[in-house]
C-alpha positions as CSV (number, residue, x, y, z in Angstrom):
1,X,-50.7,218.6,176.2
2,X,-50.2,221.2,173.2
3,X,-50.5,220.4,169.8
4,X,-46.4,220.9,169.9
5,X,-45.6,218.7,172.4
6,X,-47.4,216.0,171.5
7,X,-45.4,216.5,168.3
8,X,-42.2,216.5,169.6
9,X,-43.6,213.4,172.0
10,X,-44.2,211.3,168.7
11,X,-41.0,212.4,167.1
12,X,-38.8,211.5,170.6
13,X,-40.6,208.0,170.4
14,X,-40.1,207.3,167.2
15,X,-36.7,208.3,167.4
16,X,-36.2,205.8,170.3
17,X,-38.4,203.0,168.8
18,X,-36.0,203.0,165.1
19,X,-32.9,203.3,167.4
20,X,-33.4,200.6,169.4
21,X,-34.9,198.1,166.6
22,X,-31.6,198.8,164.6
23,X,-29.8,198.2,167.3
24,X,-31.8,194.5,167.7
25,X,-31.3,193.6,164.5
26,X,-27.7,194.9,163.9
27,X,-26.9,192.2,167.4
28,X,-29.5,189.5,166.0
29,X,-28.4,188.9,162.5
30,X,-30.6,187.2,160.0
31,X,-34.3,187.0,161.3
32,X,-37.7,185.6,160.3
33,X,-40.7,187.7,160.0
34,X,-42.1,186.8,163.8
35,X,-38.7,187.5,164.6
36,X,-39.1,191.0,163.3
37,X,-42.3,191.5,164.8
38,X,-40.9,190.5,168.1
39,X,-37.8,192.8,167.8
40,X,-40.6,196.0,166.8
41,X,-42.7,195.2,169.7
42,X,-40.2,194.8,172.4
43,X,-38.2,198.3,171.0
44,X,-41.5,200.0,171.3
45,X,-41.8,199.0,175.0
46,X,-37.8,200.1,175.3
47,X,-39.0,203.4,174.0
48,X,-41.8,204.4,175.8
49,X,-39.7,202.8,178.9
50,X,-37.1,205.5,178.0
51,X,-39.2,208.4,177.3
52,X,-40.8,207.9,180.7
53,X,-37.4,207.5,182.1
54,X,-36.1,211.6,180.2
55,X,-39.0,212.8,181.6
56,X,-39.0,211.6,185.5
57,X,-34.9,212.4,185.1
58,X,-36.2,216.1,183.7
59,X,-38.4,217.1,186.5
60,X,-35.6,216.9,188.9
């Protein structure tokens, strides 16, 4: 992996991982802090989950 896309890796996941945690909180409401750490954790699973996913769905 290049310096580039291990770049542009980052930036997909991070793109994917604030996506889906504004998503969680926009359907959860008002949430406590473990809440929050919860929703972060589980969106950053969903991400690399989903980046895996482009990239199978790519090599086709």
């Amino acid at each position: 992996m290049t310096g580039r896309t291990a770049l542009v890796a980052t930036a997909e996941l991070i793109t994917w991982w604030a996506g889906l945690t504004l998503l969680w909180l926009v359907l959860i409401g008002p949430v406590d802090t473990l809440e929050r750490v919860v929703g972060a954790s589980a969106a950053a699973v969903g991400a690399l989950a989903a980046r895996a996913g482009r990239r199978e769905v790519g090599r086709r």
